[in-house]
C-alpha positions as CSV (number, residue, x, y, z in Angstrom):
1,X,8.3,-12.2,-1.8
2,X,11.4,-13.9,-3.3
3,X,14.9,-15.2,-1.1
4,X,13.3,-18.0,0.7
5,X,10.1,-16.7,1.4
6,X,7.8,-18.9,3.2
7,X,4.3,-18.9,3.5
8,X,4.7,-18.0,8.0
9,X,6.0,-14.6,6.1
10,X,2.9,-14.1,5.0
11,X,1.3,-11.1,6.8
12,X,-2.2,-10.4,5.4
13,X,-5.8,-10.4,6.5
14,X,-8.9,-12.1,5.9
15,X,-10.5,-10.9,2.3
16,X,-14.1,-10.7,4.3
17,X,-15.0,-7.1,5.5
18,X,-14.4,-6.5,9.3
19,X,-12.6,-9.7,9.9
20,X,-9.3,-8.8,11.5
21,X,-8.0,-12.2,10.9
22,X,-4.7,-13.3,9.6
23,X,-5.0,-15.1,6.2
24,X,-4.2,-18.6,5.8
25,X,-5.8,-19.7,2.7
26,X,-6.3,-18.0,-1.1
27,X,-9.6,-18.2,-2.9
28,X,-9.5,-18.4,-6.7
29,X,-11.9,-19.4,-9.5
30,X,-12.9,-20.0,-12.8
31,X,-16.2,-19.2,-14.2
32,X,-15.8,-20.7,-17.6
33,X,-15.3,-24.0,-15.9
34,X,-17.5,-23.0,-12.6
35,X,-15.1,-24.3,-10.3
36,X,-13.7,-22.5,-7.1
37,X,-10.8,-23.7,-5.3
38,X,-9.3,-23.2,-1.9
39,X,-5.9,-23.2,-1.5
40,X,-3.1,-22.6,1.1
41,X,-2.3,-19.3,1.0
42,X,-0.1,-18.5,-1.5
43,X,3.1,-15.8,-0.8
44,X,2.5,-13.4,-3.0
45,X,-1.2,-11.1,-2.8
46,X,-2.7,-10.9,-6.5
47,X,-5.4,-9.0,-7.0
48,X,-7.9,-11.7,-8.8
49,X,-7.7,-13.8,-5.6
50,X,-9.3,-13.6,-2.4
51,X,-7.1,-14.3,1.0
52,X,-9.5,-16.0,3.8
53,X,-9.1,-16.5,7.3
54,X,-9.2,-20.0,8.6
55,X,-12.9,-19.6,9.6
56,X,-13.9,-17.7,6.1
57,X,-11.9,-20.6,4.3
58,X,-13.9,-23.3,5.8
59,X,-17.5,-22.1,5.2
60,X,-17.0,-21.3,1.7
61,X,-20.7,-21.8,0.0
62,X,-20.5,-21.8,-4.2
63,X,-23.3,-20.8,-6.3
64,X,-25.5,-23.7,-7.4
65,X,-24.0,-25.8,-9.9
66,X,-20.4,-24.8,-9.1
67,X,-18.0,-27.4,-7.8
68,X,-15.8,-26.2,-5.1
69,X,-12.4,-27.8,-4.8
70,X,-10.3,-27.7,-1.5
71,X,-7.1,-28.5,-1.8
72,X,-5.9,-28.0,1.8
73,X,-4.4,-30.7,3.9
74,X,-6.9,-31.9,6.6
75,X,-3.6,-31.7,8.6
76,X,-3.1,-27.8,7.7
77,X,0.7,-28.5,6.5
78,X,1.3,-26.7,3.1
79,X,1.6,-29.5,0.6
80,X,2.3,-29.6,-3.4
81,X,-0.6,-28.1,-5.7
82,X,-1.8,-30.9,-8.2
83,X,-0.3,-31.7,-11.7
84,X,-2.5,-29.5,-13.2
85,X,-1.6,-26.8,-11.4
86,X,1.1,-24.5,-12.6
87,X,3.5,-24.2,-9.8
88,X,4.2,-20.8,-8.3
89,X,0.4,-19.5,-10.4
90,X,-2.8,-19.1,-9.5
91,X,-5.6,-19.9,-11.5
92,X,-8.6,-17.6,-12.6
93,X,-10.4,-17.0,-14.9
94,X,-9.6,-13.2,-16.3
95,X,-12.5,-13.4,-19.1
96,X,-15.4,-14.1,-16.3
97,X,-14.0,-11.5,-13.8
C-alpha cells in the first residue's frame, strides 16, 4: 500500500483459523534470538508474519524460554517502532522459518 496509506486501510483478518476478525496487530519472530514480538499491524501483509485479531494478539503464549515483546501502546494508538527497529521492515528470522 503506498500514497498515504494508513494502517485504518488495512483490510485483513485474524491469522487464527475460523476467526473472522479484522487484524489489528502483526506477529513476527526470530528463533535465533527466541524472541517474538507483537506489533501494530503493519500496512503491508508479508508472508513470514502472522496478522492477529485484537483477542488473538493479547493471548499470545511463547514456547518456554522465549521472551515475548509487545510493543503495542496500552492506549491502542499506533506509535514509532524502537531504534532497533528498521522502519517500514519487519523482523524474522528467514534461517529458523
Amino acid at each position: 500500500m503506498r500514497g498515504g496509506a494508513t494502517v485504518d486501510d488495512v483490510s485483513r483478518t485474524c491469522a487464527r483459523a475460523t476467526c473472522p476478525q479484522p487484524a489489528d496487530a502483526t506477529l513476527s519472530y526470530s528463533y535465533a534470538d527466541k524472541i517474538v514480538w507483537v506489533e501494530p499491524l503493519i500496512l503491508e501483509a508479508h508472508p513470514m508474519v502472522h496478522d492477529l485479531c485484537i483477542e488473538h494478539a493479547a493471548n499470545v503464549k511463547v514456547p518456554r524460554g522465549w521472551e515475548l515483546r509487545d510493543l503495542r501502546r496500552a492506549d491502542g494508538r499506533v506509535h514509532e517502532l524502537p531504534q532497533d527497529a528498521t522502519a517500514g521492515r519487519v523482523r524474522f528470522d528467514l534461517i529458523g522459518a
